[in-house]
PyMOL Python script that loads the backbone (N, CA, C, O; Angstrom):
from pymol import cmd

cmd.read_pdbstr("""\
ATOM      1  N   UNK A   1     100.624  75.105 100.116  1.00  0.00           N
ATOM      2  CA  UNK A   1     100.973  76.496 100.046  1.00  0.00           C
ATOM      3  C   UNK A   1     100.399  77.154  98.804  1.00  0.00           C
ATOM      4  O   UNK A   1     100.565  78.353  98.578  1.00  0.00           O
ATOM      5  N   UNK A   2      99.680  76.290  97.956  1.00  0.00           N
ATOM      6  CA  UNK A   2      99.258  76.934  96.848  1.00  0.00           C
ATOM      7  C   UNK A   2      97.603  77.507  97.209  1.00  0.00           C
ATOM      8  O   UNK A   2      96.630  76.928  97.693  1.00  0.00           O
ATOM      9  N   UNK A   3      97.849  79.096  96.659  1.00  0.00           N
ATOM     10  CA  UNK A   3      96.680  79.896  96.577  1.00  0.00           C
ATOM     11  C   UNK A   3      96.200  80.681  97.828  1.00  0.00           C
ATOM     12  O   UNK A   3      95.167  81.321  98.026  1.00  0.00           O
ATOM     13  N   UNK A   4      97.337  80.412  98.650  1.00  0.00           N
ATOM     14  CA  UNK A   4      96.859  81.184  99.918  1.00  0.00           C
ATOM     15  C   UNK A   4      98.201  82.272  99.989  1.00  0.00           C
ATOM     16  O   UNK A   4      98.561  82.661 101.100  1.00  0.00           O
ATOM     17  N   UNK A   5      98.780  82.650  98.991  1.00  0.00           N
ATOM     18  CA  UNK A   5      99.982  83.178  98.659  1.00  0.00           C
ATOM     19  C   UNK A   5      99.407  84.865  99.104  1.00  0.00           C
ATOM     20  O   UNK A   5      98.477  85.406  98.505  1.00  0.00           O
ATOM     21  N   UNK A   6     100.058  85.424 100.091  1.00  0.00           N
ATOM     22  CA  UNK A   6      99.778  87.140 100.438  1.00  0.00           C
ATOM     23  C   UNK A   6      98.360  87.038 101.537  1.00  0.00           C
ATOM     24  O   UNK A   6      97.761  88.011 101.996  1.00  0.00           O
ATOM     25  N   UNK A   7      98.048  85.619 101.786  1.00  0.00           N
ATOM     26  CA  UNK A   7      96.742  85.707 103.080  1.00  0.00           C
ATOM     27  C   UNK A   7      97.482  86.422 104.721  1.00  0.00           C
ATOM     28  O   UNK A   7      96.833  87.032 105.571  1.00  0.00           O
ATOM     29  N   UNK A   8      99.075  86.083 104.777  1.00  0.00           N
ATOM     30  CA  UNK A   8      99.368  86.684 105.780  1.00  0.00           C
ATOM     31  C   UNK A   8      99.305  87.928 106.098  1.00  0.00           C
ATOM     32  O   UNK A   8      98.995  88.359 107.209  1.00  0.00           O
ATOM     33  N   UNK A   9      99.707  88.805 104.776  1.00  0.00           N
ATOM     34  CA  UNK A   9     100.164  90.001 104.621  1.00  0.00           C
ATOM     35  C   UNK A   9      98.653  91.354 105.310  1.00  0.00           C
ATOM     36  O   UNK A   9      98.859  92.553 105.501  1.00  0.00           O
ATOM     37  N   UNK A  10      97.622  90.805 105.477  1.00  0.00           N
ATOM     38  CA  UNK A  10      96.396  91.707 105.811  1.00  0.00           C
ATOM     39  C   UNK A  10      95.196  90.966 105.823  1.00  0.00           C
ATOM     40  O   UNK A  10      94.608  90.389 104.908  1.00  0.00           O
ATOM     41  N   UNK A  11      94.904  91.099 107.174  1.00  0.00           N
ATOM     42  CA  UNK A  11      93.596  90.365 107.603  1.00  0.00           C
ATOM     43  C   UNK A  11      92.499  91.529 107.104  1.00  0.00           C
ATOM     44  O   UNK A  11      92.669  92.748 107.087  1.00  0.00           O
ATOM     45  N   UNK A  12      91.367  90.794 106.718  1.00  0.00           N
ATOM     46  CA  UNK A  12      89.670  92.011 106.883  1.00  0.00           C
ATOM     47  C   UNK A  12      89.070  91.193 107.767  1.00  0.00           C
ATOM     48  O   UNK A  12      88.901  89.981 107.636  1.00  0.00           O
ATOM     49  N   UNK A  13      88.696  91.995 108.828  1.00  0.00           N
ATOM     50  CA  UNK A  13      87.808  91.546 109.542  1.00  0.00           C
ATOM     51  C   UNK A  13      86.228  91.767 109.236  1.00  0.00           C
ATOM     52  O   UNK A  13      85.632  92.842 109.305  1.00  0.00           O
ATOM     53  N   UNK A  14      85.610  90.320 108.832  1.00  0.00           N
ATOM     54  CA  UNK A  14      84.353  90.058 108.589  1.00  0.00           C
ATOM     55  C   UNK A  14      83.508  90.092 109.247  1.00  0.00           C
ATOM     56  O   UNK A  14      82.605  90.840 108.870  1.00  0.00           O
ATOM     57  N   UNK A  15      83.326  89.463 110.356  1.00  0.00           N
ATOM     58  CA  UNK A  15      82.850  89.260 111.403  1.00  0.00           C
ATOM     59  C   UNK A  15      82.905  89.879 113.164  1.00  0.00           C
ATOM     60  O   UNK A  15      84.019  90.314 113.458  1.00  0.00           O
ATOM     61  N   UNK A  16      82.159  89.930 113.970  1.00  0.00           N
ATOM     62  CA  UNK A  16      82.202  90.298 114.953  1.00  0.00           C
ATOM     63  C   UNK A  16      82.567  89.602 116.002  1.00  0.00           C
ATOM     64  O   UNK A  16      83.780  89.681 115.809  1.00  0.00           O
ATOM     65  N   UNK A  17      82.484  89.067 116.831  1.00  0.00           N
ATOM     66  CA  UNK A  17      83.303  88.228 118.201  1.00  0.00           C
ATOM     67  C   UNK A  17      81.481  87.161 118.615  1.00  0.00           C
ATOM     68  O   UNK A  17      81.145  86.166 119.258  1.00  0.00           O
ATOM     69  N   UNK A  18      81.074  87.826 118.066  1.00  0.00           N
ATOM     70  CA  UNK A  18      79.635  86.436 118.060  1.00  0.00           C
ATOM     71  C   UNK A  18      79.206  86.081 116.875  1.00  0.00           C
ATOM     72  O   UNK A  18      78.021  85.751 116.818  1.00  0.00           O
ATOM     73  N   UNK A  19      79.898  86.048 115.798  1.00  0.00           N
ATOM     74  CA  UNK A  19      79.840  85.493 114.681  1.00  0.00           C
ATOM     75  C   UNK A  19      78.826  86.177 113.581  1.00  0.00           C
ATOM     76  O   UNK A  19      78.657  85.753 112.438  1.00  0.00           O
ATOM     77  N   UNK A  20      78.384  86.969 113.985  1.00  0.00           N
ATOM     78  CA  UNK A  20      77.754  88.199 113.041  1.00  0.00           C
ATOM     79  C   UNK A  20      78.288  88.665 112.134  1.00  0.00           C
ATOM     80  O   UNK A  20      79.511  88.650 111.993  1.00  0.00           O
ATOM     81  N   UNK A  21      77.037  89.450 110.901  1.00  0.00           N
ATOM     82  CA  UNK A  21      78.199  90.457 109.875  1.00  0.00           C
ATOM     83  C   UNK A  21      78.128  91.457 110.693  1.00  0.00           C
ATOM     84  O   UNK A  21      77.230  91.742 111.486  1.00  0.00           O
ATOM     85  N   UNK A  22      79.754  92.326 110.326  1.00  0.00           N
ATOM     86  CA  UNK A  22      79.278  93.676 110.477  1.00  0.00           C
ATOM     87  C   UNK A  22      78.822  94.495 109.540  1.00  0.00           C
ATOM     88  O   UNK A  22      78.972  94.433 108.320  1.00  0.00           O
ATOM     89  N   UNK A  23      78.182  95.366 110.273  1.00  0.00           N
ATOM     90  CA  UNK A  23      76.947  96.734 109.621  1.00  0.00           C
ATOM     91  C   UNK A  23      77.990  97.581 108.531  1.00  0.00           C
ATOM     92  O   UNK A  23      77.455  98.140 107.574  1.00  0.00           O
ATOM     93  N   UNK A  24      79.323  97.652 108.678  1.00  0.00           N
ATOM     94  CA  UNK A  24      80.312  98.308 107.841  1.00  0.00           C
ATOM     95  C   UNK A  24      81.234  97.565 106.905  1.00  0.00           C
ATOM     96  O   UNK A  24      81.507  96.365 106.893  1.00  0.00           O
ATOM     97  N   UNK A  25      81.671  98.582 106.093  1.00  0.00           N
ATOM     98  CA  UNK A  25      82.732  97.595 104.930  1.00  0.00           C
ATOM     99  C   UNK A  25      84.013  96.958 105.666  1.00  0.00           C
ATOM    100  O   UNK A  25      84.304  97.468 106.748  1.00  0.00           O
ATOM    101  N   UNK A  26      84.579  96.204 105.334  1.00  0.00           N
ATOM    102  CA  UNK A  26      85.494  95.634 105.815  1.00  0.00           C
ATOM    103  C   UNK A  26      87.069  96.504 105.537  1.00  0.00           C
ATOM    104  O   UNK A  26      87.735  96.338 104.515  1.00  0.00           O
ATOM    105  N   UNK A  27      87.366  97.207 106.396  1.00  0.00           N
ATOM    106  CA  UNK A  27      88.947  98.690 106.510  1.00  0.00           C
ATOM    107  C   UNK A  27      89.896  97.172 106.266  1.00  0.00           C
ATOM    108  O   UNK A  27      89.676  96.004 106.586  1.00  0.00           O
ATOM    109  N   UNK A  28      90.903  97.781 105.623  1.00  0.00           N
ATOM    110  CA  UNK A  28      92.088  97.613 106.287  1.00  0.00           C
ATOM    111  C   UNK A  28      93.478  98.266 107.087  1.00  0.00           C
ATOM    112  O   UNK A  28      94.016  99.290 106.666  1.00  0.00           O
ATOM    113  N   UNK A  29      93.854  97.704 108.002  1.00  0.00           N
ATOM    114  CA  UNK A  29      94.294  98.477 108.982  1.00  0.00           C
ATOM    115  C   UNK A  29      95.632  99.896 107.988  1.00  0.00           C
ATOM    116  O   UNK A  29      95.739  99.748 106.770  1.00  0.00           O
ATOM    117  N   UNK A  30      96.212 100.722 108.472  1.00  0.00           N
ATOM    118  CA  UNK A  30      96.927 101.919 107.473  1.00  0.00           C
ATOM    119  C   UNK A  30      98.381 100.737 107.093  1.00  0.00           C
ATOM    120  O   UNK A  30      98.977 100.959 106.039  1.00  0.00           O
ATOM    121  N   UNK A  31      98.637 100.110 107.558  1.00  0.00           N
ATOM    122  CA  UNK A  31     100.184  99.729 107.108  1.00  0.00           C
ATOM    123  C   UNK A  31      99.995  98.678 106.468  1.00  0.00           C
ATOM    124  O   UNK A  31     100.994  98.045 106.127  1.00  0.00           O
ATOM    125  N   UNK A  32      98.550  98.134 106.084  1.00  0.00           N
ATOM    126  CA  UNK A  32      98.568  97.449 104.834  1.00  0.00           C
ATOM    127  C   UNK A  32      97.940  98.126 103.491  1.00  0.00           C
ATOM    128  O   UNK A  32      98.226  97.706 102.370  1.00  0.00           O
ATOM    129  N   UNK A  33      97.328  98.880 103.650  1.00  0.00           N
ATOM    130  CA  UNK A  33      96.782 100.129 102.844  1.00  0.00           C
ATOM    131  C   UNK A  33      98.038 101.044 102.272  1.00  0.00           C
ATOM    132  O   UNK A  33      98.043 101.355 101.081  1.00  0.00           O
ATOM    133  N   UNK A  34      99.001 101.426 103.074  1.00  0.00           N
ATOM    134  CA  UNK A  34     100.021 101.884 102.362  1.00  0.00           C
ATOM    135  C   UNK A  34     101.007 100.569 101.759  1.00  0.00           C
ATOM    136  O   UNK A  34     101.650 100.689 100.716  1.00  0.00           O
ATOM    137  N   UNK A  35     101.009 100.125 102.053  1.00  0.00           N
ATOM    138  CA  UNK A  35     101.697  98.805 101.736  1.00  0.00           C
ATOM    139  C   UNK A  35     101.039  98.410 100.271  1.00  0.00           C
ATOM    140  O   UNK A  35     101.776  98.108  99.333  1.00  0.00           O
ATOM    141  N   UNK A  36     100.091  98.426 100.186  1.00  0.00           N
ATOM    142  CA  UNK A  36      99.266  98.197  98.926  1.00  0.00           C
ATOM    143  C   UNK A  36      99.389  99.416  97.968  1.00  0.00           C
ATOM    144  O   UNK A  36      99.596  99.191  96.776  1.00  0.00           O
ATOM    145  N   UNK A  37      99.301 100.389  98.312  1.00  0.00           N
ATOM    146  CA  UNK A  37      99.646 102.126  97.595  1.00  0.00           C
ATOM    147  C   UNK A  37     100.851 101.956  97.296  1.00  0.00           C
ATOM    148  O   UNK A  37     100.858 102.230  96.096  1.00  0.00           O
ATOM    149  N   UNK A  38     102.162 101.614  97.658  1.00  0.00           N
ATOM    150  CA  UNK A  38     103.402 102.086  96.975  1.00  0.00           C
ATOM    151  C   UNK A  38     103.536 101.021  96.582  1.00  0.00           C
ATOM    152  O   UNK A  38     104.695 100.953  96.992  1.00  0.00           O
ATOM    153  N   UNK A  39     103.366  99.956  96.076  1.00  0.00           N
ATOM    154  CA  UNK A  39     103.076  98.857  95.262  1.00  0.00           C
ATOM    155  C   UNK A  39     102.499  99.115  93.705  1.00  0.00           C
ATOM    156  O   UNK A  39     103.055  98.945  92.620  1.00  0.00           O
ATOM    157  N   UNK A  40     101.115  99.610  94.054  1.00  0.00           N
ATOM    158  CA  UNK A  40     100.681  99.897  93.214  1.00  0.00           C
ATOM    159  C   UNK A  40     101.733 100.816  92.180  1.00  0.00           C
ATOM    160  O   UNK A  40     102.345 100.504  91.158  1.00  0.00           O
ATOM    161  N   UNK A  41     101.654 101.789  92.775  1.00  0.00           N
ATOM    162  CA  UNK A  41     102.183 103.119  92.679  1.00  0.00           C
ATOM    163  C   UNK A  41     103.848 102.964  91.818  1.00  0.00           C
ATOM    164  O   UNK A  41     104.277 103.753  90.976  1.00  0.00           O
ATOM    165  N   UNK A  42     104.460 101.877  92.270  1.00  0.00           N
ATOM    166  CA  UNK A  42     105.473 101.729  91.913  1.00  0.00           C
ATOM    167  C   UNK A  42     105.010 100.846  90.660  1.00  0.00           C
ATOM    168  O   UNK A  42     105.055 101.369  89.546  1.00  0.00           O
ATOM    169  N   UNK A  43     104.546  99.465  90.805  1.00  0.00           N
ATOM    170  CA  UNK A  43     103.617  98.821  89.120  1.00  0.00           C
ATOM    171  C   UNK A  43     103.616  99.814  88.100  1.00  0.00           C
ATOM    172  O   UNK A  43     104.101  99.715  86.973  1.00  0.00           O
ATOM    173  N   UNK A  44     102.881 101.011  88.731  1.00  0.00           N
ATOM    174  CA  UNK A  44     102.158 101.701  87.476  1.00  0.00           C
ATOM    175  C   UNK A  44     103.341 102.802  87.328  1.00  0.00           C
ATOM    176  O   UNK A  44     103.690 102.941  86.156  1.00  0.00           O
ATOM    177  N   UNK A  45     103.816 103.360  87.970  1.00  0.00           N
ATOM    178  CA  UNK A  45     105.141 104.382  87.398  1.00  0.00           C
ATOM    179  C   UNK A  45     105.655 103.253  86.335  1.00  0.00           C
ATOM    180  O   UNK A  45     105.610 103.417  85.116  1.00  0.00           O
ATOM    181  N   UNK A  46     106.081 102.243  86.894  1.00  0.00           N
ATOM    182  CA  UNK A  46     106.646 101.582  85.758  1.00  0.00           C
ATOM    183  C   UNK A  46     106.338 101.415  84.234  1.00  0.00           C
ATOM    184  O   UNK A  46     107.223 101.347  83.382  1.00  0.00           O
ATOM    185  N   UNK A  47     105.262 101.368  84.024  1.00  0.00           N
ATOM    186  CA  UNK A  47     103.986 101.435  83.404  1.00  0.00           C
ATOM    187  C   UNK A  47     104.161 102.306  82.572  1.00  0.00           C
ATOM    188  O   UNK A  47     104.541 102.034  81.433  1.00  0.00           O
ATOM    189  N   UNK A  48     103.880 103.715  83.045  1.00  0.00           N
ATOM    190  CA  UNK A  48     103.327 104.740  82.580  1.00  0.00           C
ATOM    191  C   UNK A  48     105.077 105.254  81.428  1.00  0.00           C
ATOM    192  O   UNK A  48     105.012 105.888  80.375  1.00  0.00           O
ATOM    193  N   UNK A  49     106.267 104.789  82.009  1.00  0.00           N
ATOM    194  CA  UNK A  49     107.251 104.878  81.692  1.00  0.00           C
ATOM    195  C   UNK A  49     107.833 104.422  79.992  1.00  0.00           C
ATOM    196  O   UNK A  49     108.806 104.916  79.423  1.00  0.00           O
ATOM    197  N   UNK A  50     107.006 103.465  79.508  1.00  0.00           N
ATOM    198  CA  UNK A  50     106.780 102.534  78.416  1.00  0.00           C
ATOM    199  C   UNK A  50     106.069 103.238  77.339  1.00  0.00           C
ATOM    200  O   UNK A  50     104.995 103.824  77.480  1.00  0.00           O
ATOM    201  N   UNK A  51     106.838 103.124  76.107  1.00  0.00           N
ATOM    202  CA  UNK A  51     105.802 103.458  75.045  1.00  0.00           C
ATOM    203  C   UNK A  51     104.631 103.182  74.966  1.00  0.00           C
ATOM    204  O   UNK A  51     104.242 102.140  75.494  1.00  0.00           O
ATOM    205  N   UNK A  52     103.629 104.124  74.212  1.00  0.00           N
ATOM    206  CA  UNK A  52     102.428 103.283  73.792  1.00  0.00           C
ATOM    207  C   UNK A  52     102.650 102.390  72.644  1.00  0.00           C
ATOM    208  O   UNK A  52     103.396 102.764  71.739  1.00  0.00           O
ATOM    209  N   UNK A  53     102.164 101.427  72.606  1.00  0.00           N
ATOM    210  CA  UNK A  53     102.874 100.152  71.404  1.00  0.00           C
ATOM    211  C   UNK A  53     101.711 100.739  69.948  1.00  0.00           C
ATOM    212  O   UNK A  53     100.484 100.795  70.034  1.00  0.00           O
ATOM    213  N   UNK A  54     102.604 101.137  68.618  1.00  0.00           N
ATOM    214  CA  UNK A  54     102.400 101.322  67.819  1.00  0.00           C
ATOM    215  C   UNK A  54     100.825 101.191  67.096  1.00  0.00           C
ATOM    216  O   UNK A  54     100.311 101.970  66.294  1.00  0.00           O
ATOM    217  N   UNK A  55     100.189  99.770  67.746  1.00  0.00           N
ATOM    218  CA  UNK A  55      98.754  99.398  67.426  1.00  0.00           C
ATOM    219  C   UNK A  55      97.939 100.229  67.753  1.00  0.00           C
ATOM    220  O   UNK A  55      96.928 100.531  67.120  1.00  0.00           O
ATOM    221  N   UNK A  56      98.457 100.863  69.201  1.00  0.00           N
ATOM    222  CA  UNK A  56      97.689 101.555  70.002  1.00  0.00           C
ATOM    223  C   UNK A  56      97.346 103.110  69.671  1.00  0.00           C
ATOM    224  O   UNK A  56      96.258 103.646  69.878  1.00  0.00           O
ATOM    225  N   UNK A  57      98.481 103.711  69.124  1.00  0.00           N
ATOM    226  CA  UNK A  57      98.780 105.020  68.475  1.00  0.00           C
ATOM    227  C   UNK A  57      97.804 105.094  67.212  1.00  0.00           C
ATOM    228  O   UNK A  57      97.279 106.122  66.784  1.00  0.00           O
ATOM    229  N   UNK A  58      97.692 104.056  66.799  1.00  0.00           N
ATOM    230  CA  UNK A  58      97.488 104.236  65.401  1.00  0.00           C
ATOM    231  C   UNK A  58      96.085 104.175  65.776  1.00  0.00           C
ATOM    232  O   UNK A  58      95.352 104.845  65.050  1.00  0.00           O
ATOM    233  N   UNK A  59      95.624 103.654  66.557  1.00  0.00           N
ATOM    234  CA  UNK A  59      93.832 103.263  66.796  1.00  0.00           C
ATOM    235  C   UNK A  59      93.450 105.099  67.567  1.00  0.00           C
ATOM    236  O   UNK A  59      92.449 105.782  67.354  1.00  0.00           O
ATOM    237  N   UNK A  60      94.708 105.454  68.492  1.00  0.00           N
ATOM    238  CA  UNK A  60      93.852 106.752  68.915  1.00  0.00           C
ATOM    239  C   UNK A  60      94.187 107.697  67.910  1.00  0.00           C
ATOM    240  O   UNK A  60      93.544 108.725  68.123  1.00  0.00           O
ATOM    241  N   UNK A  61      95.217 107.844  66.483  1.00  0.00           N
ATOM    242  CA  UNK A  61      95.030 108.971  65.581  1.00  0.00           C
ATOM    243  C   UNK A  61      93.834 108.130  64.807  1.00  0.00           C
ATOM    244  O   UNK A  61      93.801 108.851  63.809  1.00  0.00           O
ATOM    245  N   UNK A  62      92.870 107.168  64.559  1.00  0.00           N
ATOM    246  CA  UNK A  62      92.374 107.343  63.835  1.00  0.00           C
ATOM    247  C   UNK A  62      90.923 107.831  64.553  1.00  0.00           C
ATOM    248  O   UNK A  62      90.138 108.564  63.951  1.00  0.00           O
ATOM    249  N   UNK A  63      90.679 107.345  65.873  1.00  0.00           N
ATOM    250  CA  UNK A  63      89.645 108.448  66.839  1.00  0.00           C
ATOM    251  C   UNK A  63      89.544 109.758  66.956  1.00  0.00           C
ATOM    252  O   UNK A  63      88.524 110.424  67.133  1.00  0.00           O
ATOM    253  N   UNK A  64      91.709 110.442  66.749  1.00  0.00           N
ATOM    254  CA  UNK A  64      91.356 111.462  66.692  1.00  0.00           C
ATOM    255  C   UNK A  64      90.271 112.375  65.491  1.00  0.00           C
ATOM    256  O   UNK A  64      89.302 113.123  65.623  1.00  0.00           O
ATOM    257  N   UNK A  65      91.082 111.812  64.265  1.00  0.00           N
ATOM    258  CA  UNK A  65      90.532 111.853  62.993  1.00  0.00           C
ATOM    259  C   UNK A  65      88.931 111.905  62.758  1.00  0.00           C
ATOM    260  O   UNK A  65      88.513 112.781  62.001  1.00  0.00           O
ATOM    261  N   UNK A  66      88.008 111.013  63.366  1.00  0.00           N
ATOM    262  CA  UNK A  66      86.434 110.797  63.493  1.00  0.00           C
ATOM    263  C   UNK A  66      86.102 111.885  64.629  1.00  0.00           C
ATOM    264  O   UNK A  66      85.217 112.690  64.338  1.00  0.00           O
ATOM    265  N   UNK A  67      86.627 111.986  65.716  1.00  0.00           N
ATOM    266  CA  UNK A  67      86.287 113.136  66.185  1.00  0.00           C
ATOM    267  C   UNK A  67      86.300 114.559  65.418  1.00  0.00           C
ATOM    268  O   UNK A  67      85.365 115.349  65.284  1.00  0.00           O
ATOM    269  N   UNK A  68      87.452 114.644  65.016  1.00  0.00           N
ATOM    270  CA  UNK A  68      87.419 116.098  64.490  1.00  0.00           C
ATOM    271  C   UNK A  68      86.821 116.498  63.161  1.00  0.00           C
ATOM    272  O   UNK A  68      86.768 117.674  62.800  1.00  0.00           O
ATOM    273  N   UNK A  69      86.438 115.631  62.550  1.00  0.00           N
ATOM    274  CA  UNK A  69      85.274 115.415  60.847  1.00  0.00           C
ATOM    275  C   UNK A  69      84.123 115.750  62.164  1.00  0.00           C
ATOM    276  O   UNK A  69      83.547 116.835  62.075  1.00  0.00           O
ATOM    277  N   UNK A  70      83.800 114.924  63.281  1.00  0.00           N
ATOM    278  CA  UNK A  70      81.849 115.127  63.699  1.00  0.00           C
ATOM    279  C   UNK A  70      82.245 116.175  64.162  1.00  0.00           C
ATOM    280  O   UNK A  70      81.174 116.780  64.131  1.00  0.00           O
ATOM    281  N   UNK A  71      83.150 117.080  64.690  1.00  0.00           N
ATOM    282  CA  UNK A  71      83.054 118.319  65.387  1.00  0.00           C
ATOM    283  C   UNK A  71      82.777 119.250  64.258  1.00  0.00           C
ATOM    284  O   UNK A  71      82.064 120.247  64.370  1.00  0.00           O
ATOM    285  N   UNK A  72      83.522 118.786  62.898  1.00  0.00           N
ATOM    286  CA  UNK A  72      83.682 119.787  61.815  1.00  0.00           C
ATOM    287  C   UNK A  72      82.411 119.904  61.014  1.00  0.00           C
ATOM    288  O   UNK A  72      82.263 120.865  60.259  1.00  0.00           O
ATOM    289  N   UNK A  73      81.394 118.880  61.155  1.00  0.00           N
ATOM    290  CA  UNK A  73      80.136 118.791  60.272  1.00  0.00           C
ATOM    291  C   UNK A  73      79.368 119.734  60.771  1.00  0.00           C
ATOM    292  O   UNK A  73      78.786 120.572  60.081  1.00  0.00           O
ATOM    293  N   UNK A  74      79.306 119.639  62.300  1.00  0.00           N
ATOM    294  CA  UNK A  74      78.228 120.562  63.433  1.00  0.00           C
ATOM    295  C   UNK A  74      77.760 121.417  62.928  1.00  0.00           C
ATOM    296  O   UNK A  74      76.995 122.156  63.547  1.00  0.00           O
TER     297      UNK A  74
END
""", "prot")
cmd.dss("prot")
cmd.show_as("cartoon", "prot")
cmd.util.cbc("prot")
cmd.orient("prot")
């Protein structure tokens, strides 16, 4: 059972019924496509909900800082 974990959940069909590629990308059908969207969707709300962690703040005021000196030299 290891590594084939979520193979049930949405087939892509690769192939054609005589063992060919097909000429197009491989869809997946809408109720695994949404299935995959409010997943996501829910991950990243979660996400977006969270501080930015302090390291991170401090690295974009000091970008802000270099930006606004090269805008100010112009």
């Amino acid at each position: 059972m290891t590594g084939d974990k979520g193979n049930k959940l949405a087939r892509v069909v690769l192939e054609n019924s005589h063992g060919s590629k097909l000429a197009t990308d491989p869809k997946l059908d809408s109720g695994s496509q949404k299935r995959i969207g409010d997943q996501l969707r829910a991950m990243y709300d979660e996400l977006m909900q969270q501080p930015v962690p302090d390291r991170f703040r401090d690295l974009l005021d000091q970008l802000d800082k270099k930006n606004g000196a090269k805008e100010g030299s112009q």
